[in-house]
C-alpha positions as CSV (number, residue, x, y, z in Angstrom):
1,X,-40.5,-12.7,40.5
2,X,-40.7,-14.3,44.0
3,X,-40.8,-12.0,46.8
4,X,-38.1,-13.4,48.5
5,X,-35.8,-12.6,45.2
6,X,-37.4,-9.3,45.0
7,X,-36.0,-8.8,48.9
8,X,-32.6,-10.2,47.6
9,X,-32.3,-7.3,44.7
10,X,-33.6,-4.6,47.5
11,X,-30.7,-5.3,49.7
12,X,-28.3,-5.5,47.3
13,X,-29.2,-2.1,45.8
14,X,-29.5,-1.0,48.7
15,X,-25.7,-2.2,50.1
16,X,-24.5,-1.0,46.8
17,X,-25.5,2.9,47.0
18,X,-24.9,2.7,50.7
19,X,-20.9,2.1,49.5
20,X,-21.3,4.4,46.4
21,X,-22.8,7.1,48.8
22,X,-19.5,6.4,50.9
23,X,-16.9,6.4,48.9
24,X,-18.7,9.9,47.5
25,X,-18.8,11.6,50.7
26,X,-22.9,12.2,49.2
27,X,-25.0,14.8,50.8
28,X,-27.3,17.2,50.5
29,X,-28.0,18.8,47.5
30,X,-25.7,16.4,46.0
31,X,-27.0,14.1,43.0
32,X,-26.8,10.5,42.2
33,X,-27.7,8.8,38.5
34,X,-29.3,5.6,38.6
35,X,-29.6,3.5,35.5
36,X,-31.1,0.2,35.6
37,X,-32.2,-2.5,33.4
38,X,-34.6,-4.7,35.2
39,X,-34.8,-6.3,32.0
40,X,-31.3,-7.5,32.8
41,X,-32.3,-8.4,36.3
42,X,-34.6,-10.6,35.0
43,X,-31.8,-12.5,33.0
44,X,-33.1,-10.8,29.7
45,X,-31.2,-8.4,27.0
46,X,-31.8,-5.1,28.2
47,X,-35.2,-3.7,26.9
48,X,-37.1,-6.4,26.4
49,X,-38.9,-8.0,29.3
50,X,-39.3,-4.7,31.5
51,X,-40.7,-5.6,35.4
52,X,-42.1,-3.4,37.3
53,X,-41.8,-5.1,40.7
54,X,-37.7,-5.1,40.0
55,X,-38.2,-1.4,39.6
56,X,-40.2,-1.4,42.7
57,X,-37.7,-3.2,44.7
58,X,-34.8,-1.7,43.1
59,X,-36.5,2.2,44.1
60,X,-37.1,0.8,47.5
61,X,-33.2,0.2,48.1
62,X,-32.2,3.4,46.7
63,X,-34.6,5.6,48.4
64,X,-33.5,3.6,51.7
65,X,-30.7,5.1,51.4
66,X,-31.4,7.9,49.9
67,X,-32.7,9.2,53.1
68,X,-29.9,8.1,55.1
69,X,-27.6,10.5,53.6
70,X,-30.0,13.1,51.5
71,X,-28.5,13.3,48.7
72,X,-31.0,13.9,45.4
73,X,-31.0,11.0,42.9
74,X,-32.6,11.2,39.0
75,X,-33.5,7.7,37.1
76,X,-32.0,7.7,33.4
77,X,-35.0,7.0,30.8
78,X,-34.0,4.5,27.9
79,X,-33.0,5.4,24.8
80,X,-36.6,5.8,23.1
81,X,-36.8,8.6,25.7
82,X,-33.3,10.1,24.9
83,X,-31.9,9.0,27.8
84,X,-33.7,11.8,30.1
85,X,-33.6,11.6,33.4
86,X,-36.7,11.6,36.1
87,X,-36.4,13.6,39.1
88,X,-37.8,15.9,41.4
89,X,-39.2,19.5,40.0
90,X,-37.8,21.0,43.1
91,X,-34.0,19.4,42.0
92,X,-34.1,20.4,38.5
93,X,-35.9,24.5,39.0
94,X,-32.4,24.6,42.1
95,X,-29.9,23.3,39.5
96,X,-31.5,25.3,36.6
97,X,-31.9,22.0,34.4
98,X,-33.4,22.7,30.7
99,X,-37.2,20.6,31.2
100,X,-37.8,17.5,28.3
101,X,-41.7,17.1,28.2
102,X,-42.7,13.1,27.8
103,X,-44.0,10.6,30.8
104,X,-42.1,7.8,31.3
105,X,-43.8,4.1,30.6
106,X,-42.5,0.8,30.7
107,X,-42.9,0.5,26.9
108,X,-41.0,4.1,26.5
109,X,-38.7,5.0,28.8
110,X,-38.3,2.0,30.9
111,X,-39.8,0.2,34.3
112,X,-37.5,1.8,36.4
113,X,-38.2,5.4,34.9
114,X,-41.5,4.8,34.9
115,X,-41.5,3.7,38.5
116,X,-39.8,6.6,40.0
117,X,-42.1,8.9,38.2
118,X,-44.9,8.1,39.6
119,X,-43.3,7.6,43.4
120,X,-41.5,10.8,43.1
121,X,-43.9,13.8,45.2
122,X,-43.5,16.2,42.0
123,X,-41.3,14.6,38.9
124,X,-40.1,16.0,35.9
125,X,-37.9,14.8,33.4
126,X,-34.1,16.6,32.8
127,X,-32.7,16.6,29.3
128,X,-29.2,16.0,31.1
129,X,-27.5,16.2,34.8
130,X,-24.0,16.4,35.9
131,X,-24.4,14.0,39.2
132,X,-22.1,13.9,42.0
133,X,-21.9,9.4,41.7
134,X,-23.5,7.0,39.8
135,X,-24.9,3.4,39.4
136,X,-25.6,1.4,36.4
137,X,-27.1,-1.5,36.7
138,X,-27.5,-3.9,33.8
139,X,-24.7,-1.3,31.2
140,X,-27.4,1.3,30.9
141,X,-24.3,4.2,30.1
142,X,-25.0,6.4,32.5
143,X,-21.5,7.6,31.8
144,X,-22.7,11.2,30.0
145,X,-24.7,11.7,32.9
146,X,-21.9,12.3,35.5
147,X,-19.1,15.1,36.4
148,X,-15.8,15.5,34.9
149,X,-13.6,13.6,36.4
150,X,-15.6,9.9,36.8
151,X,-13.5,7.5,39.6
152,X,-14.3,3.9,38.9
153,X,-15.8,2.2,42.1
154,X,-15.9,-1.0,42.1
155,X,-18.7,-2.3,44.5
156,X,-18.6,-5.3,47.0
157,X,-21.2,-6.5,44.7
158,X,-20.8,-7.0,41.2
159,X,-24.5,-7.6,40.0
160,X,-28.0,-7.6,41.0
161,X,-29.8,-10.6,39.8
162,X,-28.4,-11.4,36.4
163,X,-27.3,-7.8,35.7
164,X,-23.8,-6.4,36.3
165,X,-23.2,-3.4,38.2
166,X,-20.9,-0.4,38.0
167,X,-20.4,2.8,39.4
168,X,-18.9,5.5,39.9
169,X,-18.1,8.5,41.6
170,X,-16.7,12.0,40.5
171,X,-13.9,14.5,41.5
172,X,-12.9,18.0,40.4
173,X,-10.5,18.4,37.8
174,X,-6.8,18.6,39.0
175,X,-5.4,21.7,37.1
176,X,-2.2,23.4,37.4
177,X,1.2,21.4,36.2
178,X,3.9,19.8,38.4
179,X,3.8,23.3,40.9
180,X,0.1,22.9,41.5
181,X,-0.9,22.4,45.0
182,X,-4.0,21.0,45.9
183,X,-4.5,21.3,49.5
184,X,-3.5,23.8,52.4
185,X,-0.2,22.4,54.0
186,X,-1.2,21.7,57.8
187,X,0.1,24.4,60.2
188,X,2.7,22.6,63.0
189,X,2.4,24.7,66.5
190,X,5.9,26.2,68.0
191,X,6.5,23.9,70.8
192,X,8.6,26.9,71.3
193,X,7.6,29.1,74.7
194,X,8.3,32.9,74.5
């Protein structure tokens, strides 16, 4: 891919977390899910022309913003890896996550897995998260790797090169009935002197 398209797909990505991140009040110690097809990217049916340079430029975006707001993020694997996720050792030993043992490789597990492993200071693979937000690009299903309750969030942009985009971010459950309250009522001050 030209390097001028490759630019294109970095600042989209990156403009999309930067409005998922947003909308999810992300911070530390909070945990994004990114899956992404850069087969789809390309214009291709997902998992079957893999780029690394997509991947590249797609982690690049990300990690852009990523810092920004320092909130952890994992990469979803592809199916012939179970759908694990790549992320930091430190991340998964803090949110006691059960360890999967495979390295991820274009051919098994994706470009974009594959990518992040080997940029990431100390990866590991998850068997499964519960992250804060996600972003799927190219219909990965990232869906059974988010929180109870997922909020559709609809991005200013809809797709990075050919692939479409979704995303979303969670919420606790609302619990209770019709008498529930879900916030402290805010406390008026007496204009009263005494």
């Amino acid at each position: 891919m030209e390097k001028e398209e490759l630019e294109k797909i970095r600042e989209q990505v990156a403009e999309i977390v930067e409005e998922v991140a947003g909308a999810a009040q992300l911070g530390p110690h909070q945990l994004m899910v990114i899956g992404a097809s850069t087969s789809e990217v390309a214009g291709k049916r997902i998992g079957t022309g893999g780029a690394e340079d997509i991947a590249a430029a797609i982690y690049t975006g990300i990690d852009q913003v990523r810092s920004k707001y320092g909130f952890d993020v994992a990469f979803q694997c592809c199916e012939h890896l179970n759908r694990a996720l790549v992320l930091e050792r430190a991340v998964l030993e803090r949110l006691g996550l059960t360890e999967v043992a495979a390295v991820p490789v274009p051919k098994a597990g994706g470009s974009m897995a594959a990518t992040a492993y080997r940029r990431f200071a100390s990866p590991c693979l998850a068997e499964t998260i519960e992250a804060h937000a996600g972003v799927d690009i190219g219909e990965t299903l990232i869906g059974m790797h988010l929180r109870r309750v997922a909020v559709p969030f609809r991005p200013s942009i809809r797709s990075v090169g050919m692939a479409r985009v979704t995303a979303a971010w969670t919420r606790p459950k609302l619990i209770g009935g019709e008498r529930a309250v879900y916030a402290l009522p805010q406390v008026q001050e007496s204009s009263n002197c005494e």
